[in-house]
N, C-alpha and C positions, 0 to 999 in steps of 0.2 A: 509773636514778633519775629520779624527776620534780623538774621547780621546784616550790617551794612554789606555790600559788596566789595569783592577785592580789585585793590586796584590794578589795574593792567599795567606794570611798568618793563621799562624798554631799558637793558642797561646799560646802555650804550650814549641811554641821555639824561644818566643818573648825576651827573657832573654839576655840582654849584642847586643841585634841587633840594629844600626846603623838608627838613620832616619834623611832628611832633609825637614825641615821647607819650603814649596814653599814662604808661604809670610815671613821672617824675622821678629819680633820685637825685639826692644832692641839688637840687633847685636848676637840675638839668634836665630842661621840655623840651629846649628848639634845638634842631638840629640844624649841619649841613653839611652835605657829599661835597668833599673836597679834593679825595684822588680817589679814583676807580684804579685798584691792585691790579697790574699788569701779570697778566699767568707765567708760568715756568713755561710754554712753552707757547712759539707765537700764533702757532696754528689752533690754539686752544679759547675758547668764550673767556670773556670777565665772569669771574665771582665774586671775586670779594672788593668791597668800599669800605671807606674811613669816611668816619663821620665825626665831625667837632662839634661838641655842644658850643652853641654860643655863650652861655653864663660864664664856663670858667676856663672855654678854651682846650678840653680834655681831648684827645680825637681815641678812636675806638674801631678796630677792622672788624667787621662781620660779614654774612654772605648775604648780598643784595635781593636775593629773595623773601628773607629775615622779615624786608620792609614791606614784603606784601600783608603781614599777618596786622588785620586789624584789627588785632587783640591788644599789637604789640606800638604799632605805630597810624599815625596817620598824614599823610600825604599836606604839605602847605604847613604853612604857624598859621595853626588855630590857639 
């Protein structure tokens, strides 16, 4: 059996897009990109996003590649 594939994401149009949590904590599955972290410097790529679970409102920065790992998340509320 194959892994799913990864999904190709762009992050520049991570903004308001939609993720689920494969493993749950705290009754936190859905997500959403709510500010893409503006770098220290301006000549520099996005890395890091904040993500709000929708259940309780939590928000959480990590680095937006994180979200490629289909171990770890999946693209849309499934």
């Amino acid at each position: 059996m194959t892994a799913p594939p990864r999904p190709r994401i762009n992050p520049r149009k991570l903004l308001l897009s939609k993720w689920t949590a494969t493993t749950p904590r705290d009754k936190e599955k859905h997500f959403l990109v709510t500010r893409l972290v503006p770098p220290l410097a301006p000549s520099e790529a996005v890395e890091l996003v904040e993500l709000e679970a929708v259940h309780s409102g939590r928000s959480q920065v990590l680095s937006w590649r994180e979200l490629a790992d289909v171990s770890l998340w999946r693209q849309g509320w499934l």
